[in-house]
Structures are given as structure tokens and as C-alpha cells.
C-alpha positions as CSV (number, residue, x, y, z in Angstrom):
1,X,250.1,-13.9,113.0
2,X,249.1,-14.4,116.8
3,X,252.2,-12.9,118.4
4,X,251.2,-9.7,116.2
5,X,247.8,-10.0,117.4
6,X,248.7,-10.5,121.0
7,X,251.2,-7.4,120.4
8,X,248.2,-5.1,119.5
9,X,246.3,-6.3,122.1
10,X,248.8,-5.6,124.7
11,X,249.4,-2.2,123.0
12,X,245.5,-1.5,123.7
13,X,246.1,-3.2,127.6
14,X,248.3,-0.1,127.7
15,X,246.6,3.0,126.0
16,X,243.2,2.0,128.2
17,X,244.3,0.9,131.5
18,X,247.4,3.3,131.4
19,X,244.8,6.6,130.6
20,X,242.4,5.5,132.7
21,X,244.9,5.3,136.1
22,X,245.8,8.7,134.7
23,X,242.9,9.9,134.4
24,X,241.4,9.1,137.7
25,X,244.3,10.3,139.4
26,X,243.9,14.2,137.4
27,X,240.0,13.6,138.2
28,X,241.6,14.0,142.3
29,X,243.7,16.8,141.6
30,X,240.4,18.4,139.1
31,X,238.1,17.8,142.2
32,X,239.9,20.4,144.5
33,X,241.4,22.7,142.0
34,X,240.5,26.0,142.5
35,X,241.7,28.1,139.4
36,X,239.2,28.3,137.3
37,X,241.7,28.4,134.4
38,X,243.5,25.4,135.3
39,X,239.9,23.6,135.4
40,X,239.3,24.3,131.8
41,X,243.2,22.6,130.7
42,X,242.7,19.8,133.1
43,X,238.9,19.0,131.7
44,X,240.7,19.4,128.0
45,X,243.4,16.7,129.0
46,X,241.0,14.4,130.6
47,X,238.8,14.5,127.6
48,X,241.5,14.3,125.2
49,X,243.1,10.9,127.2
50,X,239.2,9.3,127.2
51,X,238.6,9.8,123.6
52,X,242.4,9.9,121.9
53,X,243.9,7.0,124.1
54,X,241.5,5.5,126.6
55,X,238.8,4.4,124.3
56,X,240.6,3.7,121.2
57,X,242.6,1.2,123.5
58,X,239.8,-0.2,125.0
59,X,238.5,-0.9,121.4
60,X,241.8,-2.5,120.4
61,X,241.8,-4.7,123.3
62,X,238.2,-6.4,122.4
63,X,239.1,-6.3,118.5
64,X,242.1,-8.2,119.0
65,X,240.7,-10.5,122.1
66,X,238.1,-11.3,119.9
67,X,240.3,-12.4,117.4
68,X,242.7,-14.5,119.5
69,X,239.7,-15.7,120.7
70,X,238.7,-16.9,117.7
71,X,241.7,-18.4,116.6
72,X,241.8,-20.6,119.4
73,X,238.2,-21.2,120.1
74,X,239.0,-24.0,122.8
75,X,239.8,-21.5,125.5
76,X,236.4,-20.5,125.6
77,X,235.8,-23.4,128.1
78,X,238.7,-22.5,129.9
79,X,237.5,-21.0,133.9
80,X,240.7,-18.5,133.7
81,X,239.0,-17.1,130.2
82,X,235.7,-16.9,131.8
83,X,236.9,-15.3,135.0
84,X,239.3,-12.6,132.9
85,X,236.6,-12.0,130.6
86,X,234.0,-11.2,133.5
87,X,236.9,-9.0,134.7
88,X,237.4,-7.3,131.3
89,X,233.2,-6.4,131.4
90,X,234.0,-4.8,135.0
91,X,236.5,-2.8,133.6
92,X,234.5,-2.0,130.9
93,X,231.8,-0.8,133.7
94,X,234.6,1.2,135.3
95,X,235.6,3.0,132.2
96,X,232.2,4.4,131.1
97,X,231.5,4.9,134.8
98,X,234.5,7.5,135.0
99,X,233.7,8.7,131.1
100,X,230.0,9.8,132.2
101,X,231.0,11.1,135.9
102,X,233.8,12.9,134.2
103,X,231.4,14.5,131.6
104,X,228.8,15.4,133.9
105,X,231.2,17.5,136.6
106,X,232.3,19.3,133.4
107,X,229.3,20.3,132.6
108,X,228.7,21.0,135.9
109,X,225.8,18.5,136.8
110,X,228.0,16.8,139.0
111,X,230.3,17.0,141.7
112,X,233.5,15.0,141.9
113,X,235.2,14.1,145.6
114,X,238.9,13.3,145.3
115,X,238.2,10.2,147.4
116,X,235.8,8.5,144.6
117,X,238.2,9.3,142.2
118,X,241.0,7.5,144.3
119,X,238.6,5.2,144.8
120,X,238.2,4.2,141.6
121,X,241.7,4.4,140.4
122,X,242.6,1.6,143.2
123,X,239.4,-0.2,142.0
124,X,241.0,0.1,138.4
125,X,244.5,-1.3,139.7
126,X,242.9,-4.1,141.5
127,X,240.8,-5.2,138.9
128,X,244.0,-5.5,136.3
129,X,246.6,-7.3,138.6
130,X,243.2,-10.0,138.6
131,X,243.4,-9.9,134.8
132,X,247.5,-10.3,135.2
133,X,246.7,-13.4,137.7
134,X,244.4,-14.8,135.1
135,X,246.2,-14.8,132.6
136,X,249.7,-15.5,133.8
137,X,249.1,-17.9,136.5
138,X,246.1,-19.5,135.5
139,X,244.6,-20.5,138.6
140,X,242.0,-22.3,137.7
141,X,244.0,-24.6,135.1
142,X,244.4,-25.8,131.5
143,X,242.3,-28.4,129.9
144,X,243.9,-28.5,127.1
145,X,247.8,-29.1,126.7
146,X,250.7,-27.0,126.9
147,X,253.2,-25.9,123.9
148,X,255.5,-28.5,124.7
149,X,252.7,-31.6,124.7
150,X,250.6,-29.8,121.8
151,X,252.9,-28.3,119.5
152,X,256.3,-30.0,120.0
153,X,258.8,-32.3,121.4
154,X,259.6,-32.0,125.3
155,X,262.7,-33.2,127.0
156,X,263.7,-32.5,130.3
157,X,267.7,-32.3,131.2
158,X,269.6,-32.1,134.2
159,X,272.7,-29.6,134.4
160,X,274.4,-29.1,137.8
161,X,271.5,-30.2,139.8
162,X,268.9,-28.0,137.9
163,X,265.7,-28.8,136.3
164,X,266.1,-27.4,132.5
165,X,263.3,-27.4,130.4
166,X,263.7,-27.7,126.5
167,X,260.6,-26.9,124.3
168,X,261.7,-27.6,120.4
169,X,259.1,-26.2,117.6
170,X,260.0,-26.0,114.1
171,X,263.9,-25.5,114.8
172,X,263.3,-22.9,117.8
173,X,264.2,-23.4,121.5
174,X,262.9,-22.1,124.4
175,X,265.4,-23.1,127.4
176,X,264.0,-22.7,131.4
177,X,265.6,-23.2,134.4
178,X,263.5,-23.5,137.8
179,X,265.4,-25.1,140.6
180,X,262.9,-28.3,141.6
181,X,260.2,-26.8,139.6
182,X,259.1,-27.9,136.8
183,X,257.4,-25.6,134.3
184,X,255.6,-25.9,130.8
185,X,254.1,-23.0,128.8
186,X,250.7,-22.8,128.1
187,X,249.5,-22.3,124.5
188,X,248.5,-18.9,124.8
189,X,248.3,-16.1,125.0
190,X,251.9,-16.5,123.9
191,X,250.8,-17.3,120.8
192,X,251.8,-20.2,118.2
């Protein structure tokens, strides 16, 4: 049930960050567009990636972070979670940030510069390959165990010189090879 849930939630990682770097980027090209035609389709398309990808994604990400959340309730005293979460608020920020901007320069209220809309599509970038360390790498730690101490039997063998990692769980195997690294899996997010 968690890998599905984790699968949705990347799926909504994807709609929202993914129409948001695209939208940022038509906001530049909208900002200096002179054709007034070509104005109206671009503020159509932007509109139609906020509210038919952007935002739906964005819901499906908290809907189903909530929810893996909830099923493992001990990561909320993890730093990574608090760190990624604080991150996830920011983009949050961003995303209504761009949705208002983007809805006042078509209405006209505003002006756009191609430079805050670069700006913010770095900003954007930034702010997921911090949610990418978070979560990956987990700088900050695991207090609790790791698949192989929590959920099943570890063994470590030597092949040729090379560390090999086996974690067993309920008649699967999971096999990795670092060269004088050794490596164990958190828990999640890769699910159970």
C-alpha cells in the first residue's frame, strides 16, 4: 500500500514542480511578447498548466505526504522531515506567489519582468534539489533503524574484494555493491 502511495506522491512531485518550471519559464517569454495575439494563447496555457496540472499536483503531493506521514508517524521527529517539510511550505509560497503575479499581469494590474520570472524559476529549482537532498541523503540522520535492522535479516558478503549488501524481507532480495562503502536503506520513503 505505501509504494502505491509513494507512486502518487511522486506523480504529484512531477505535475507541480514540472508545470511550475514551465510556467515560470513561458511567464519570461509572456513578459516581452509583443503580439497581442500570442499574449492571449500564452495567458490561456499558463492558466490551463496552474489549474489542470500545477495545482492538482500540488494537492496530490500533500494528500499522499499526509498519508505516508501517517502511516509512519515516527518520522515526524526526524530533522530531514522537518527540514523537507519547511521546504515543501516554501514551495507552497512560491506556487501561489507565481499563481497571483500571473493573474494580476493578465488582468493587467501588474507587470511582469523576465528577470523575476527567471528568478523565480531558479528559486523553484533550488528549492527541489533541497527536497531531493532531504530526502535521499538524509543529512541530518535516522533515529530510527534501517530496512535491514527493522524489517529483516542483514548479512554482509564479500565477492572479489567488494562490499555486497544483502537485505532479505519476506522471500525478497535487495543486492548492493559499493566498493568500501557500506550502505543500508532507510525505511522510507521507499516504503515497506
Amino acid at each position: 500500500m505505501v509504494a502505491w502511495i509513494l507512486v502518487f506522491h511522486l506523480v504529484g512531485l512531477v505535475f507541480w514542480l514540472g508545470s511550475l518550471l514551465v510556467v515560470t519559464h513561458i511567464l519570461a517569454i509572456h513578459s516581452e511578447e509583443p503580439s497581442a495575439a500570442a499574449r492571449v494563447t500564452l495567458g490561456r496555457l499558463e492558466m490551463k498548466l496552474f489549474n489542470g496540472m500545477a495545482h492538482p499536483g500540488a494537492a496530490l503531493m500533500v494528500i499522499t505526504g499526509s498519508i505516508l506521514i501517517g502511516e509512519h508517524p515516527r518520522y515526524l521527529h526526524e530533522h530531514w522531515l522537518h527540514a523537507k517539510l519547511l521546504l515543501v511550505a516554501l514551495l507552497l509560497v512560491l506556487d501561489l506567489r507565481i499563481y497571483f503575479r500571473t493573474t494580476a499581469f493578465l488582468a493587467g494590474r501588474a507587470q511582469l519582468r523576465r528577470r523575476e520570472c527567471l528568478a523565480l524559476h531558479a528559486l523553484i529549482s533550488l528549492v527541489f534539489f533541497g527536497i531531493l537532498i532531504l530526502v535521499l541523503i538524509k543529512p541530518f540522520g535516522m533515529k530510527g533503524g534501517t530496512l535491514g535492522e527493522d524489517h529483516g535479516k542483514q548479512e554482509r558478503l564479500t565477492a572479489g574484494g567488494r562490499g555486497i549488501h544483502n537485505l532479505r524481507r519476506g522471500g525478497q532480495r535487495l543486492r548492493l555493491g559499493w566498493e568500501n562503502f557500506d550502505c543500508a536503506l532507510p525505511l522510507w520513503p521507499f516504503g515497506e
